[in-house]
N, CA, C and O of each residue as an XYZ file, in Angstrom:
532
protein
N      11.675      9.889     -4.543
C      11.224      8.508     -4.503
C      11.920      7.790     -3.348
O      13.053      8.126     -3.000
N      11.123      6.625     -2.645
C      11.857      5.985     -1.601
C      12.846      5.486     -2.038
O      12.852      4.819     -3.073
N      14.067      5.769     -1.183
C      15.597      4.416     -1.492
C      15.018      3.212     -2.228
O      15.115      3.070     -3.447
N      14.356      2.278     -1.336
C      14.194      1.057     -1.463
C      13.418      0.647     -2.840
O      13.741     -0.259     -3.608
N      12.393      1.475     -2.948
C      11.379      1.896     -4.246
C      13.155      1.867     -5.258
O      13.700      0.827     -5.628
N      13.485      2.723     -5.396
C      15.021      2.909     -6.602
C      15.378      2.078     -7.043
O      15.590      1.987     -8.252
N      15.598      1.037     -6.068
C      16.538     -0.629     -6.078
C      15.731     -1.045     -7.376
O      16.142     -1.358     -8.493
N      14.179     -0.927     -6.757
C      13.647     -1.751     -8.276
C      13.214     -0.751     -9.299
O      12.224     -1.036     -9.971
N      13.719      0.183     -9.467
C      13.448      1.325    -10.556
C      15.182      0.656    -11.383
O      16.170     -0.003    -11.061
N      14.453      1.594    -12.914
C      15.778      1.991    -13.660
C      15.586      3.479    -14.410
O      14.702      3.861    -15.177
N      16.220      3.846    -14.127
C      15.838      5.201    -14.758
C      14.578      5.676    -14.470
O      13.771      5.778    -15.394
N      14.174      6.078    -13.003
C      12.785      6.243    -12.510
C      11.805      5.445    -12.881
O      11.138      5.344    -11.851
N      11.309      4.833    -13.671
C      10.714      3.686    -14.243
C      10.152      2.672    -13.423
O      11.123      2.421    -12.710
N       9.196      1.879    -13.021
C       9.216      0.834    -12.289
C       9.242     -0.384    -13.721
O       8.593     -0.424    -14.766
N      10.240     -1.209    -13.186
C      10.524     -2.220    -13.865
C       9.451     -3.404    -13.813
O       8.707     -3.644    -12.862
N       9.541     -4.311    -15.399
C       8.639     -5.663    -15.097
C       9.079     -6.644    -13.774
O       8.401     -7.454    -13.143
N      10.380     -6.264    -13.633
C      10.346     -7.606    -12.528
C      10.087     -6.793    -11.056
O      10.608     -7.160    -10.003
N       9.508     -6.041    -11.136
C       9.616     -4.923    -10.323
C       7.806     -5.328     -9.359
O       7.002     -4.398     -9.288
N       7.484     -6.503     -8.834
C       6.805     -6.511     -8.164
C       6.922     -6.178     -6.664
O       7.959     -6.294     -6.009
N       5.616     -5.709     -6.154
C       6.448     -5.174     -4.807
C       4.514     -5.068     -4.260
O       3.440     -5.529     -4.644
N       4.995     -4.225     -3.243
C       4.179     -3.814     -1.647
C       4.342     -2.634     -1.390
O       5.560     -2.602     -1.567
N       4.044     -1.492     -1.073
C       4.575     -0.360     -0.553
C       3.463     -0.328      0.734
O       2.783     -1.340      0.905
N       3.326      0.545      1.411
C       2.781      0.563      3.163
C       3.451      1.410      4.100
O       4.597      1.829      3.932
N       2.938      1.586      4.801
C       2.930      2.788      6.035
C       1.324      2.960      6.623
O       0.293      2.893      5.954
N       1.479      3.239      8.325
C       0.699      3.441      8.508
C       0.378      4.728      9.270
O       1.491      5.247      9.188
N      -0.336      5.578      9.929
C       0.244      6.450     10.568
C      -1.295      6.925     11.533
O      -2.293      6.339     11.112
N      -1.553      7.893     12.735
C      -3.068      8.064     13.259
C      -3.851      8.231     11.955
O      -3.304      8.435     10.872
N      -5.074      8.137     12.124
C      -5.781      8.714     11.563
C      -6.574      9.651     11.787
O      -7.312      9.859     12.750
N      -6.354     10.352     10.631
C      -7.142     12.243     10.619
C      -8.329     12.292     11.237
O      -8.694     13.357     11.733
N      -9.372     10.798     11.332
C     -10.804     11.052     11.384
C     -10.848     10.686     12.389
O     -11.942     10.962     12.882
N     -10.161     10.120     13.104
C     -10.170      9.405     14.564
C      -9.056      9.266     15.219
O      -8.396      8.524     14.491
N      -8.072      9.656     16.663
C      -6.663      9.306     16.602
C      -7.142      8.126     17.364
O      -6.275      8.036     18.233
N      -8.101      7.037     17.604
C      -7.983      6.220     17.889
C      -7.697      5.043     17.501
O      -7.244      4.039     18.051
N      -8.140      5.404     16.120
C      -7.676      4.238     15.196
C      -6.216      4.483     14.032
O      -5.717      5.605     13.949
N      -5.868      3.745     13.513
C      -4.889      3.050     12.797
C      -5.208      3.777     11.247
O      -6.353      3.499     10.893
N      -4.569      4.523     10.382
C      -4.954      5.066      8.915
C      -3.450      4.015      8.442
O      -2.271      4.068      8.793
N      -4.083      3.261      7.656
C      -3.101      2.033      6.649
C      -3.216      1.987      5.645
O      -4.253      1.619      5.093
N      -1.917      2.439      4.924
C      -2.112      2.626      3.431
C      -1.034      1.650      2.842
O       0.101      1.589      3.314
N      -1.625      0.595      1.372
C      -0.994     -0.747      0.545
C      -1.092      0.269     -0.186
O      -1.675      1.346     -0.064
N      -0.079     -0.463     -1.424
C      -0.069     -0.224     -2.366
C       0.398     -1.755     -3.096
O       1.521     -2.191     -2.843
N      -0.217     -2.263     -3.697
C      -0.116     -3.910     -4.297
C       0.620     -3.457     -6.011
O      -0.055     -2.765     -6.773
N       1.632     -3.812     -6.307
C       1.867     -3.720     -7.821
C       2.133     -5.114     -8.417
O       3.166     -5.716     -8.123
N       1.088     -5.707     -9.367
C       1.222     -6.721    -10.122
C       0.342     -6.807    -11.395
O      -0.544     -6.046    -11.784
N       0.849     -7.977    -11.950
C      -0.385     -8.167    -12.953
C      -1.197     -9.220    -12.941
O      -1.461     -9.811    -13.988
N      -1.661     -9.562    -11.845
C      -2.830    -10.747    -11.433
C      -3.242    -10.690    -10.065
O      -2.418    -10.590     -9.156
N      -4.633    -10.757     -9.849
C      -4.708    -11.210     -8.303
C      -4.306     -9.922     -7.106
O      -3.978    -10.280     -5.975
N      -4.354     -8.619     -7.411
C      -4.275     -8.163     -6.581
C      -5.114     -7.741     -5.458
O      -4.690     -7.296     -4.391
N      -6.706     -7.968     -5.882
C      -7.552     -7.688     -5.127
C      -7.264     -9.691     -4.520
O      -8.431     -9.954     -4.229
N      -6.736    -10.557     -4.328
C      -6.657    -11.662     -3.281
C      -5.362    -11.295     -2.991
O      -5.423    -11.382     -1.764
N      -4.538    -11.041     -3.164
C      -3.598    -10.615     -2.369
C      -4.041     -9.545     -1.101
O      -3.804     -9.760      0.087
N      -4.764     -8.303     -1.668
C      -5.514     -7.649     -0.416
C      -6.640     -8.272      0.298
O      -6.688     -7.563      1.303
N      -7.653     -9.216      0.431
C      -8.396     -9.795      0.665
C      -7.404    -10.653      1.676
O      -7.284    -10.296      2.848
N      -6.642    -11.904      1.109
C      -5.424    -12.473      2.340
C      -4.415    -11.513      3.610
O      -3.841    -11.861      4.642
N      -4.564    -10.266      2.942
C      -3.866     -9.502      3.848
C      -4.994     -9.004      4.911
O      -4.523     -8.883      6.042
N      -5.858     -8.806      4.845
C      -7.171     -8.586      5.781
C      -7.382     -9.688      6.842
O      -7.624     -9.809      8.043
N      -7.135    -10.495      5.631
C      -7.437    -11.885      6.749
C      -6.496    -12.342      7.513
O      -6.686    -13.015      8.526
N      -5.802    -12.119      7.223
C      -4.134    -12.435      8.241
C      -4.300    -11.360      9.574
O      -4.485    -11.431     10.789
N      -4.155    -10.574      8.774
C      -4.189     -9.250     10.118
C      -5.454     -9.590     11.410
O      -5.220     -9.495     12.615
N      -7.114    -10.090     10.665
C      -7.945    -10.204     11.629
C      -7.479    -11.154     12.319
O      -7.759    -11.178     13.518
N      -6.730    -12.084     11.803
C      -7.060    -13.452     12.325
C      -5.661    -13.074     13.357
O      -5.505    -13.901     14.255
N      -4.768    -12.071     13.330
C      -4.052    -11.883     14.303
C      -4.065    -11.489     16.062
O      -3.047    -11.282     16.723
N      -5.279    -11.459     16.512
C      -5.901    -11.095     17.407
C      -7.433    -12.069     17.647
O      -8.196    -12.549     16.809
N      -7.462    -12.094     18.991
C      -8.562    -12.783     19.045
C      -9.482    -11.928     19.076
O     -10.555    -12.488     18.849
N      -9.629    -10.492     19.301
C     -10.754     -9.874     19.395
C     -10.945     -9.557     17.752
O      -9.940     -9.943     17.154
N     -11.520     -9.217     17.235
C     -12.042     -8.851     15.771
C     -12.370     -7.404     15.501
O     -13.441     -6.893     15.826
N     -10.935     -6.483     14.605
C     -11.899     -5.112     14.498
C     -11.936     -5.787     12.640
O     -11.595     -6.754     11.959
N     -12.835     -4.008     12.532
C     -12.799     -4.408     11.228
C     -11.691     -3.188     10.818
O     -10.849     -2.472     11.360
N     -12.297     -3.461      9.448
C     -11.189     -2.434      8.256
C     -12.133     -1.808      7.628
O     -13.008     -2.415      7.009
N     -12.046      0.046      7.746
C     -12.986      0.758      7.302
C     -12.255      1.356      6.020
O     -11.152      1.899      6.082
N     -13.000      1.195      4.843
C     -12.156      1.166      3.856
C     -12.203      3.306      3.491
O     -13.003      4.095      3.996
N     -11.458      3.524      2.840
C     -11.321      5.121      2.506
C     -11.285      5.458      1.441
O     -11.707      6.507      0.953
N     -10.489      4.123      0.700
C     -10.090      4.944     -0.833
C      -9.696      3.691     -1.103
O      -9.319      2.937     -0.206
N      -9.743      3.336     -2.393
C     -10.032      2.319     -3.461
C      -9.558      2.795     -4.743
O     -10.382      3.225     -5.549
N      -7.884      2.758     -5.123
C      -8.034      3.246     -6.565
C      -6.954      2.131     -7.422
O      -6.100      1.349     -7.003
N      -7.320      2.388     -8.472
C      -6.575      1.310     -9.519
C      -5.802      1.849    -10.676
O      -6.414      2.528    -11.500
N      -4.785      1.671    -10.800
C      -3.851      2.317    -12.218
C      -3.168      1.129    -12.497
O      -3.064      0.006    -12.005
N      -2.563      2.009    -13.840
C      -1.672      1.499    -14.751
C      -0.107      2.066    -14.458
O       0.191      3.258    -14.382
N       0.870      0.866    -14.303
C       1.763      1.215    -14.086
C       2.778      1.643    -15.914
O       3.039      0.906    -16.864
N       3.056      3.055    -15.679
C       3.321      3.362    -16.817
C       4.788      2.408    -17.722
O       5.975      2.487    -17.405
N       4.410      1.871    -18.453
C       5.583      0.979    -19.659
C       5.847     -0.133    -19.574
O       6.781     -0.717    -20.123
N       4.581     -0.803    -18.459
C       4.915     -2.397    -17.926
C       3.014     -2.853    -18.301
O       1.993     -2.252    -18.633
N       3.375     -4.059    -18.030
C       1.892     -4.943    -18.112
C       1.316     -4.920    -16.498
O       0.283     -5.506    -16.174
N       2.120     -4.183    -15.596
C       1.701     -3.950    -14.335
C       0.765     -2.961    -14.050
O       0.901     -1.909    -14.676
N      -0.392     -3.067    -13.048
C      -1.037     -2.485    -12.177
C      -1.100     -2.022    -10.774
O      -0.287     -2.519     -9.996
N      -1.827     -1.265    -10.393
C      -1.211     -1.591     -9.199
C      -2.838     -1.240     -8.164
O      -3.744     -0.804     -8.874
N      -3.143     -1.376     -6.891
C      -4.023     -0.817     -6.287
C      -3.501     -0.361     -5.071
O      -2.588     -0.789     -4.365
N      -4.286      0.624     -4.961
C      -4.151      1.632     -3.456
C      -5.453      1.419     -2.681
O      -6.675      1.567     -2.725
N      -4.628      1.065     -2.088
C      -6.192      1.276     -0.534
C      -5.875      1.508      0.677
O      -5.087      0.750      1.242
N      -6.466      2.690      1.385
C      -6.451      3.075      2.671
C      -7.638      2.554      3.379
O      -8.793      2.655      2.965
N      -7.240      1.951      4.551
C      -8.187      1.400      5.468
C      -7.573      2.143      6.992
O      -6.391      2.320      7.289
N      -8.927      2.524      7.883
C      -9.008      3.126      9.151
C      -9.287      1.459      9.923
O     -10.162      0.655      9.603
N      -8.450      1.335     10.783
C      -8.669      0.142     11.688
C      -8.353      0.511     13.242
O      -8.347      1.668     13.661
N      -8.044     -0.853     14.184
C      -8.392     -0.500     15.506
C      -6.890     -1.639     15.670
O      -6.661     -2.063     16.802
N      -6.348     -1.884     15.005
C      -5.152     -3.022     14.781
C      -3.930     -2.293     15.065
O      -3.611     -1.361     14.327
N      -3.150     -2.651     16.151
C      -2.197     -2.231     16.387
C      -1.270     -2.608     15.091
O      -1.225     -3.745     14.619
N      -0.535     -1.486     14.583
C       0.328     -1.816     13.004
C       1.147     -3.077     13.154
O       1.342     -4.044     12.417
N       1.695     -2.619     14.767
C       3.162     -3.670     14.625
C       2.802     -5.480     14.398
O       3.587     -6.382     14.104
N       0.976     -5.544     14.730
C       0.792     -7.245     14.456
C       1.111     -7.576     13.175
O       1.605     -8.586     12.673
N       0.813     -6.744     12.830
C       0.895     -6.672     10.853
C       2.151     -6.877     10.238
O       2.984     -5.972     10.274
N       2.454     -8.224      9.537
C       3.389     -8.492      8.365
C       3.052     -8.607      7.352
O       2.213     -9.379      6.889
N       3.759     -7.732      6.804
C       3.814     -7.529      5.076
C       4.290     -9.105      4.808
O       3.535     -9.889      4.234
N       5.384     -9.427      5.196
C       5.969    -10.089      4.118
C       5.020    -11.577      4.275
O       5.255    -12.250      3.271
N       4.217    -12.166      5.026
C       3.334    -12.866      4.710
C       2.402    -12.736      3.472
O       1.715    -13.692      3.112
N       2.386    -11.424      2.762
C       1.787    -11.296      1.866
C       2.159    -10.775      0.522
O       1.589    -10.744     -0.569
N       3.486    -10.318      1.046
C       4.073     -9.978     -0.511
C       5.945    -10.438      0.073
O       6.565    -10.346      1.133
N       6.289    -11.004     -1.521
C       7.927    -11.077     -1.662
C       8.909    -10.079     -1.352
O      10.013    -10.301     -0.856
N       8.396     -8.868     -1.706
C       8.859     -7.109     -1.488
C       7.981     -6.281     -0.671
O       7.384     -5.354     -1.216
N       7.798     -6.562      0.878
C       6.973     -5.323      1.130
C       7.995     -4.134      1.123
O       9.142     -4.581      1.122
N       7.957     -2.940      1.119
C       8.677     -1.616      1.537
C       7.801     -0.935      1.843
O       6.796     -0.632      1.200
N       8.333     -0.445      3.538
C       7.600      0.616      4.156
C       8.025      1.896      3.500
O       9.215      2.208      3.445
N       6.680      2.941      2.799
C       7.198      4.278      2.144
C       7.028      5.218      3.581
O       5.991      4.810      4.102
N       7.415      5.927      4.133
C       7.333      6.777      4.989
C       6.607      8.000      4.292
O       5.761      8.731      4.807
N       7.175      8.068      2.873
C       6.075      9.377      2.269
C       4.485      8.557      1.929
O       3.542      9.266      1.579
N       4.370      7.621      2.013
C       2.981      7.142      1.565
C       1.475      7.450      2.972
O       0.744      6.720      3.641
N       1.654      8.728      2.827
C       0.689      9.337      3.753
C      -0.658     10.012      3.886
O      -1.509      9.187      3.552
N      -1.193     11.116      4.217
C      -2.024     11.754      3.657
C      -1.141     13.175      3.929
O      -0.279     13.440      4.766
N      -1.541     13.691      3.215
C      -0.752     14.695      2.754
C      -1.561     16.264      3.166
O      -2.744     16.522      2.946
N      -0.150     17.525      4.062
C      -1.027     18.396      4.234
C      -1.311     19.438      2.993
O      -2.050     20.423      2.999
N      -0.618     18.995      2.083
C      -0.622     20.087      0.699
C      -0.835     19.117     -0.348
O       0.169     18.415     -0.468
N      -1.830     18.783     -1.216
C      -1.704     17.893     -2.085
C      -2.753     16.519     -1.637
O      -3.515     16.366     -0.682
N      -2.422     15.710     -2.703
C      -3.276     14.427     -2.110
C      -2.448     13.495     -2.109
O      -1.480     13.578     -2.865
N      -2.620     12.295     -1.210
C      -1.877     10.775     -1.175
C      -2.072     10.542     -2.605
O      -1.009     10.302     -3.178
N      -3.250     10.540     -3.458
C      -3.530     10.255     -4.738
C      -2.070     10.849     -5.726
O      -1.430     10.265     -6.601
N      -1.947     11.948     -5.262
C      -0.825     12.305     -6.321
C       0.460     11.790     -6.343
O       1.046     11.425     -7.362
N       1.076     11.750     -4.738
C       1.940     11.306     -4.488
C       2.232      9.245     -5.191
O       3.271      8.650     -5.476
N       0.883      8.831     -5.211
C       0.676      7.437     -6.336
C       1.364      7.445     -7.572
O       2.238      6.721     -8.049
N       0.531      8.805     -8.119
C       0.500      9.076     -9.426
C       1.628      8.949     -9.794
O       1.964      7.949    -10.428
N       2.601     10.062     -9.443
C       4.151     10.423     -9.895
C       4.706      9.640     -9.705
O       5.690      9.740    -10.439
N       4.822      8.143     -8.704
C       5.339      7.076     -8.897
C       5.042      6.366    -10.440
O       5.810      6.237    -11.393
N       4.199      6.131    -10.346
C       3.513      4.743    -11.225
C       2.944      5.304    -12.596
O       2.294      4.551    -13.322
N       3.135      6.356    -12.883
C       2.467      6.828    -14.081
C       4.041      7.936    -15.034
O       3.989      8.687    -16.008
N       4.702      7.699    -14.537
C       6.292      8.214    -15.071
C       6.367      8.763    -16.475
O       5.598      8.219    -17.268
N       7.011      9.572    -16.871
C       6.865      9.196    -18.787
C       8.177      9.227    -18.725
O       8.847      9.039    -19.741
């Protein structure tokens, strides 16, 4: 698990006060021209406007306009809390570094493992976070 991810763990666990951001971005597989950006939003309200404001921040960071090609869309339960969380990978044309997290969340943390993966799926690497027993 990431360092920073730990801080708000207890006993592997993600905690209730344990709202956060996770992110990384890295080429993307389908294109190295563009940008592969992966959120991870954990709360219990509002996370699809929290991602919606983060879109919009980022476009509105540039005067030219790309878009955000979305990849993956998934939603869980964070295991032993009233928390959720969503994952979404978007392919863009946005240089990463315009991009601030913390305009959009209190806790962003960049995961360096939050990637696509050559053995396995990004999906799993979710899982074993947020689904713990």
């Amino acid at each position: 698990m990431v360092k920073d991810l730990e801080k708000l763990t207890k006993k592997g666990k993600i905690m209730p006060e344990g709202r956060h951001m996770l992110y990384n971005w890295e080429t993307s597989p389908n294109d190295p021209e563009m940008v592969r950006l992966h959120i991870v939003i954990v709360d219990d309200k509002d996370r699809d406007e929290k991602l919606k404001r983060m879109v919009d921040l980022f476009s509105n960071a540039t005067i030219i306009k790309y878009p955000f090609e979305i990849i993956r869309k998934i939603e869980g339960k964070v295991h032993g809390t009233k928390y959720r969380y969503l994952f979404v990978s978007y392919d863009t044309l946005y240089n990463p570094n315009l991009i601030n997290f913390s305009k959009v969340s209190k806790n962003p943390i960049k995961d360096s493992s939050l990637k696509e993966k050559k053995k396995g799926k990004i999906e799993d690497y979710i899982e074993r976070i947020y689904s713990q027993d």
